[in-house]
C-alpha positions in Angstrom: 23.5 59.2 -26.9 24.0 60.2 -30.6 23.5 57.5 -33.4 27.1 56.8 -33.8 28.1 55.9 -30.2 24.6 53.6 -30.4 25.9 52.2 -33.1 29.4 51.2 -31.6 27.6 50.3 -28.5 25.1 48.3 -29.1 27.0 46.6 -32.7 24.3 47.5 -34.9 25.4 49.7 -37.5 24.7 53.4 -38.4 22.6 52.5 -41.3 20.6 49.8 -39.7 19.7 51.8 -36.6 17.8 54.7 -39.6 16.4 51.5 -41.5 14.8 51.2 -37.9 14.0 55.0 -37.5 12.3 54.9 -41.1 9.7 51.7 -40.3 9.0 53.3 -36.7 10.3 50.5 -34.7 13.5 52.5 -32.8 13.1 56.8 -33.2 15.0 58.6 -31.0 13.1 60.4 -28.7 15.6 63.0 -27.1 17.1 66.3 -28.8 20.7 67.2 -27.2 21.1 71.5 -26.8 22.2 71.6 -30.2 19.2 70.1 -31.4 20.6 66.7 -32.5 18.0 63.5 -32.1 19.9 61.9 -28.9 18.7 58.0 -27.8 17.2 57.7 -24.5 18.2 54.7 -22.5 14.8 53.5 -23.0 15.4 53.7 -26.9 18.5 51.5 -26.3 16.6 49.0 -24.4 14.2 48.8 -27.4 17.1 48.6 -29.4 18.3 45.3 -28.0 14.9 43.5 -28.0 14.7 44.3 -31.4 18.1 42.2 -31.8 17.0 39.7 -29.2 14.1 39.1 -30.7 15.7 38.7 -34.6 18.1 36.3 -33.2 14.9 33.8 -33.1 14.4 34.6 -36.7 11.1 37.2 -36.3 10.5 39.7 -39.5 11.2 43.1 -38.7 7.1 43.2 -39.3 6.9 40.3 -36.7 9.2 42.3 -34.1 6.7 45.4 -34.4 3.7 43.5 -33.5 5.6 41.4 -30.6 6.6 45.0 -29.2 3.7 47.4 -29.8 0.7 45.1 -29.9 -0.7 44.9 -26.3 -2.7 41.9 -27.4 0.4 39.9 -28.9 0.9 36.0 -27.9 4.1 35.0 -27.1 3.1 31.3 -27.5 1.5 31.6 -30.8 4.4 33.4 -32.4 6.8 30.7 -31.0 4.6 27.6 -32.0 5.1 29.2 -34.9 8.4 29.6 -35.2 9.3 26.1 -34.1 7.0 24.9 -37.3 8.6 27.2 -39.3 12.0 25.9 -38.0 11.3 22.4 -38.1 10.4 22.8 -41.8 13.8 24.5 -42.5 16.0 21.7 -41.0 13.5 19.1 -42.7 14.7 20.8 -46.2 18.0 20.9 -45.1 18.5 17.6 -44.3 16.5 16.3 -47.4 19.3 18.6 -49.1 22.1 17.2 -47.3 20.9 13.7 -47.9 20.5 14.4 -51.6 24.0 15.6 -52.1 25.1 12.8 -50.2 24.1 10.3 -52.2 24.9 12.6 -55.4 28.5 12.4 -53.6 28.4 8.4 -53.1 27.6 7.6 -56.7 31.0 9.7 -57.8 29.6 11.0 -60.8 32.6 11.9 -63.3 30.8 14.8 -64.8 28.0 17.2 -64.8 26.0 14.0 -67.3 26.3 11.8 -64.6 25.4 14.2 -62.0 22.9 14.8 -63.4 21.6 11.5 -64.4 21.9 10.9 -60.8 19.5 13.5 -59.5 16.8 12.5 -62.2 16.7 8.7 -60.8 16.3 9.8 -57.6 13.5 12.2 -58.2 12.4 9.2 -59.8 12.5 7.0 -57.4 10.5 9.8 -55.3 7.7 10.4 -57.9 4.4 9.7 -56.9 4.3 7.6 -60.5 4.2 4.5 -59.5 5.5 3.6 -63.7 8.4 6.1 -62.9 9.2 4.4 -59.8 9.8 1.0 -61.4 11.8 2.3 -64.3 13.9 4.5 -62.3 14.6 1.1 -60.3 15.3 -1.0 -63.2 17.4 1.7 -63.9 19.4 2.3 -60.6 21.4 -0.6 -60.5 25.7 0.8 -60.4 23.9 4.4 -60.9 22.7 6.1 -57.8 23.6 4.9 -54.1 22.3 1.6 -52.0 21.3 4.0 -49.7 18.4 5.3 -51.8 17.8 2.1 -52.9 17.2 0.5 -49.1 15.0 3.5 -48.0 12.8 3.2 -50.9 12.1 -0.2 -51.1 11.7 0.2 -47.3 9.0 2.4 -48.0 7.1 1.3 -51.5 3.4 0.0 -51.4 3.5 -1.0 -55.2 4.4 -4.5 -55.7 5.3 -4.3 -58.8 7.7 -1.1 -57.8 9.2 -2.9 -54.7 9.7 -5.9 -56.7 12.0 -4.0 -59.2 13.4 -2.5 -55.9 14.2 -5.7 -54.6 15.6 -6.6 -57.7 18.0 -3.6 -57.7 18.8 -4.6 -54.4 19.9 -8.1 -55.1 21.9 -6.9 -58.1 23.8 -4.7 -56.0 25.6 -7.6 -53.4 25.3 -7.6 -49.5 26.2 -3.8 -49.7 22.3 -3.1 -48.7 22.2 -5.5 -45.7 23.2 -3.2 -42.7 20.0 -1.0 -43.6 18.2 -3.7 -44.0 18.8 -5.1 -40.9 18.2 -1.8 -39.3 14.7 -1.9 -41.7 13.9 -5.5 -39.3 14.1 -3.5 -36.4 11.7 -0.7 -37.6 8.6 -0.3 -35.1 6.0 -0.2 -38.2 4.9 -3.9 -39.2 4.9 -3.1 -42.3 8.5 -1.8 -42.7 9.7 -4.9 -40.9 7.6 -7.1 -43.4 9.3 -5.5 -46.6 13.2 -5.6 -45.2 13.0 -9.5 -44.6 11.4 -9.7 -48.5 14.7 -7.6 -49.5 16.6 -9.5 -47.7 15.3 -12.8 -49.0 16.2 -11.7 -52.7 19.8 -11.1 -51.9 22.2 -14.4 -53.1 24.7 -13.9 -50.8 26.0 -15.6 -47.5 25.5 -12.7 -45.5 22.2 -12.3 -46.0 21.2 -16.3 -45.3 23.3 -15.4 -41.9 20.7 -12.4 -41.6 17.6 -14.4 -42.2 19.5 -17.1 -39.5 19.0 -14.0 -37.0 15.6 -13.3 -37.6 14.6 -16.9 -36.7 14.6 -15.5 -33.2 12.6 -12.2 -34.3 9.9 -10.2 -32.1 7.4 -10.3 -35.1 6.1 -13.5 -35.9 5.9 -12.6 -39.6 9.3 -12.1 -40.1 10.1 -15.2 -38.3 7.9 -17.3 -40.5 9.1 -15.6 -43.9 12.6 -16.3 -42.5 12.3 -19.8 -42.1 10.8 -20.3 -45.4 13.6 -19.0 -47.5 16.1 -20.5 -45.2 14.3 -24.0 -45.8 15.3 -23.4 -49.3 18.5 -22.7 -49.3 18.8 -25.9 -46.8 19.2 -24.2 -43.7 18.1 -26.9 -40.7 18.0 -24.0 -38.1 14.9 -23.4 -40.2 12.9 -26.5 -38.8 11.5 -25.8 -35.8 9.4 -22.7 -36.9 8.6 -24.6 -40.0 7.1 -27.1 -38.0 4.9 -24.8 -35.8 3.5 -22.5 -39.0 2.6 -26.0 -40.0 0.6 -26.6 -36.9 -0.8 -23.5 -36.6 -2.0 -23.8 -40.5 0.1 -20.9 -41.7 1.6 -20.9 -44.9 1.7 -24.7 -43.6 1.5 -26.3 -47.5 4.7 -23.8 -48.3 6.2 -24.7 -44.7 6.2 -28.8 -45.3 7.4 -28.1 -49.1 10.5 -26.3 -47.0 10.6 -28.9 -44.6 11.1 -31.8 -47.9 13.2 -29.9 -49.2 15.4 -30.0 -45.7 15.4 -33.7 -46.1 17.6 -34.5 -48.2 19.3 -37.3 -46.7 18.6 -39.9 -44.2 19.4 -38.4 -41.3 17.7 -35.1 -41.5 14.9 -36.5 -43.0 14.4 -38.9 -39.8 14.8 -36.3 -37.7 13.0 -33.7 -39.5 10.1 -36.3 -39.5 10.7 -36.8 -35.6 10.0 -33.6 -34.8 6.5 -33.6 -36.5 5.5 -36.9 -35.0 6.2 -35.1 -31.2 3.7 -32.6 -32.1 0.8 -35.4 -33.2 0.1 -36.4 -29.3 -3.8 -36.3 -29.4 -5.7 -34.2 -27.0 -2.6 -31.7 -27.4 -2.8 -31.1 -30.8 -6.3 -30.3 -32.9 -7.4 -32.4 -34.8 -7.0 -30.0 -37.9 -3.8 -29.5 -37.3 -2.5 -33.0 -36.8 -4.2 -33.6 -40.0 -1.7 -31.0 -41.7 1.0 -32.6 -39.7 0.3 -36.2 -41.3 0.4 -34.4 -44.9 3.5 -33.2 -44.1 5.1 -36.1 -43.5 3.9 -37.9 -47.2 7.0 -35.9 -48.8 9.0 -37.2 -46.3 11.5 -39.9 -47.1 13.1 -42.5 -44.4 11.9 -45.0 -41.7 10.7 -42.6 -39.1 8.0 -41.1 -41.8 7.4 -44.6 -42.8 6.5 -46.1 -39.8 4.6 -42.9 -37.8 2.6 -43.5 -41.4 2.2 -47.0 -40.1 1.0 -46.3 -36.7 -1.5 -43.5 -37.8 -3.0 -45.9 -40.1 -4.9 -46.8 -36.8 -5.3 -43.6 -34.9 -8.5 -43.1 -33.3 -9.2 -40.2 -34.7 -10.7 -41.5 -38.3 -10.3 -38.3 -40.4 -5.9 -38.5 -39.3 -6.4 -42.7 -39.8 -8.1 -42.4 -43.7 -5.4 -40.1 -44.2 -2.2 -41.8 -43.2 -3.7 -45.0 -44.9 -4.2 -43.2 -48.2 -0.6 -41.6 -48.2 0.8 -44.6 -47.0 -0.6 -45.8 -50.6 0.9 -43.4 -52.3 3.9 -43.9 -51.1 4.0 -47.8 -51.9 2.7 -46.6 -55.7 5.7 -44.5 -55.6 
């Protein structure tokens, strides 16, 4: 078969089929009467696993060895390929991602354009110094996107502090990712969503935290409850009660918990719920001496009179101590 027929055959052009007569990979091994080079059926073959194999991206170089070198790996070449692949779509969707974002800011010009591309190389840089200003700097200029994913993954504090600064300015727009941050498998991630969160001043994200009272990870449960304490949520209570008992963050968990009491009411029944957990022989020693702390701040007659009774307890260190901030509170 002549070049030209091969050519329409086979859909690889004229002037390919030479470029692979030149570098050895296809020559045509028969000779018609006229003397014309004539492809054999087993040039044709070759001709199609040379195209077979380019389809998976090989070099022309890379199809040579895979066809003429008897000690070629399959395997090798395609572990290769899949790394080599992997990379590409890695860079494309780091590409894609960038113009998105480029796109979601809805720069007016080329200066804003690129003013957006500079902040987030900024935000990338492995500055720590260029990190923080390009957050400072962030705030209306490049996307909440970017924003959430890098404050999701800064190790600075003084970086992910101007992060979660940025992030506040912006509104609730950040909270979905967020949220999605809370249910990220590393510890870590999880720890720095519910600190973004927490910064935010908006109703949505108090209704967030709410939701995390119930959270897998005990941290974010705890940090939850704290910030809801201030912002007077009484859902709050219950897990400020246990850190409390468990001597976690417990001087910051009953400064939540006085805080909750601002009335009355909530304050007797805020002071109700530490009192059930005092029951000696239940709870340690240690940790019903945090317990009788706790309820010093406490206004109201339920404080005032658990006070009263542990003023006799048998245990003497929880007895010297509800005495002496039973005098405090007469003073005061």
């Amino acid at each position: 078969m002549l070049i030209g027929e091969v050519a329409r055959r086979s859909g690889v052009s004229a002037r390919m089929l030479r470029h692979y007569d030149s570098l050895g990979l296809v020559r045509p091994t028969g000779r018609t009467v006229a003397g014309y080079r004539e492809y054999s059926g087993e040039d044709i073959r070759r001709i199609f696993h040379i195209e077979s194999l380019r389809s998976l991206g090989l070099s022309l170089r890379e199809v040579g060895r895979a066809l003429d070198d008897p000690g070629f790996r399959p395997s090798d070449l395609v572990d290769d390929l899949v790394r080599q692949t992997r990379e590409r779509i890695a860079g494309e969707v780091e590409l894609l991602t960038r113009l998105r974002r480029i796109g979601a800011a809805e720069p007016d010009d080329w200066a804003d354009v690129l003013q957006v591309v500079a902040l987030l190389r900024d935000l990338g840089s492995e500055s720590a110094d260029k990190r923080q200003r390009a957050a400072l700097s962030s705030v209306g200029e490049v996307p909440v996107e970017a924003l959430v994913e890098a404050a999701l993954n800064e190790a600075d504090p003084n970086v992910a502090g101007a992060l979660r600064w940025a992030l506040a300015q912006s509104g609730g727009d950040g909270l979905g990712l967020l949220a999605e941050g809370l249910d990220s498998p590393t510890a870590e991630v999880r720890r720095r969503a519910v600190h973004a969160v927490a910064e935010i001043p908006h109703e949505a994200a108090t209704d967030l935290l709410r939701d995390a009272l119930t959270h897998a990870d005990l941290a974010v449960r705890r940090y939850a409850a704290l910030v809801l304490g201030a912002r007077g949520v009484v859902d709050a209570v219950p897990t400020l009660v246990e850190m409390i008992v468990e001597g976690t963050n417990d001087v910051d968990a009953a400064d939540a918990l006085s805080a909750l009491a601002g009335d009355s009411a909530s304050a007797d029944r805020i002071a109700a719920g530490l009192v059930d957990r005092l029951v000696p022989g239940v709870c340690e020693p240690a940790a019903r001496l945090r317990l009788v702390q706790a309820l010093a701040d406490l206004p109201g007659s339920t404080a005032s009179g658990a006070l009263v009774e542990l003023s006799a307890d048998e245990d003497r260190a929880v007895a010297l101590t509800a005495t002496y901030v039973r005098t405090l509170r007469d003073a005061r």
